[in-house]
C-alpha positions, 0 to 999 in steps of 0.5 A, a space after each residue: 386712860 379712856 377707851 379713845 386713847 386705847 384704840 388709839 394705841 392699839 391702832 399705831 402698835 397694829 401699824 408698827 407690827 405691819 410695817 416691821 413684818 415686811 420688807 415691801 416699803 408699802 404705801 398708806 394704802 397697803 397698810 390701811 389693807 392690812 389694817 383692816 383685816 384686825 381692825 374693820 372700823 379703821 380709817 384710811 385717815 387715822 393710818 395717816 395720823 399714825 404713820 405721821 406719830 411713828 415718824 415723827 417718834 423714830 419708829 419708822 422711815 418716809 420715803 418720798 419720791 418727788 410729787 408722787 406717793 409716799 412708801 413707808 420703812 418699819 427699819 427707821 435705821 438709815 440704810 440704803 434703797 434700791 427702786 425699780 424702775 420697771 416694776 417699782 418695788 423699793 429694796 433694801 441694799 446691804 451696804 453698809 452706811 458710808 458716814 465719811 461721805 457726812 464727815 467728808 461734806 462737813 469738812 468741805 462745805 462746813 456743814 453740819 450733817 446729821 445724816 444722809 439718804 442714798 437710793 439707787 436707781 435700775 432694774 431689779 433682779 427679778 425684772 431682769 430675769 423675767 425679760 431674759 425668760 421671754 
């Protein structure tokens, strides 16, 4: 493999390493920050690329939240999200995945479902104890 493809490799397995070190569902940006502290030369295009490659490959989650931009998810696991809507940060929740609520929908609605995605929607624990504190 020439030099191209290993930079390519290099770049994604960086992008995978940042994403699965944290637990902030950053968006491309944040990531491309991160990048460039190892890789100076990285483009905000070629994070792009990437973060596309590991979707599609499994290696990762989208989130997407209507027009807005994207966050990212190094557990591409399904499981369950908690957003903010005073400070904006994604959580995850530790509830286990309900597939009946799948197998229930399929014998329903005759379906076929392959998975499902629920987030929930509020003000997180930290906002609410920093207004309590004012």
């Amino acid at each position: 493999m020439g030099r191209a493809g290993q930079r390519v490799t290099r770049q994604k397995k960086l992008i995978l390493e940042i994403l699965r070190s944290t637990n902030t569902h950053p968006t491309a940006d944040w990531v491309y920050e991160q990048a460039r502290k190892q890789l100076p030369d990285i483009s905000l295009g070629t994070v792009y690329r990437n973060l596309s490659v590991l979707k599609g490959a499994g290696e990762i989650m989208e989130l997407s939240y209507g027009s807005t931009f994207s966050r990212y998810d190094g557990n591409p696991h399904n499981h369950y999200h908690f957003v903010c809507e005073k400070c904006g940060r994604v959580l995850d929740v530790a509830l286990p995945v309900r597939t009946e609520l799948e197998e229930e929908l399929a014998l329903k609605e005759a379906h076929l479902v392959r998975s499902h995605r629920l987030e929930f929607y509020g003000v997180c624990r930290d906002c609410l104890e920093a207004d309590r504190a004012k």
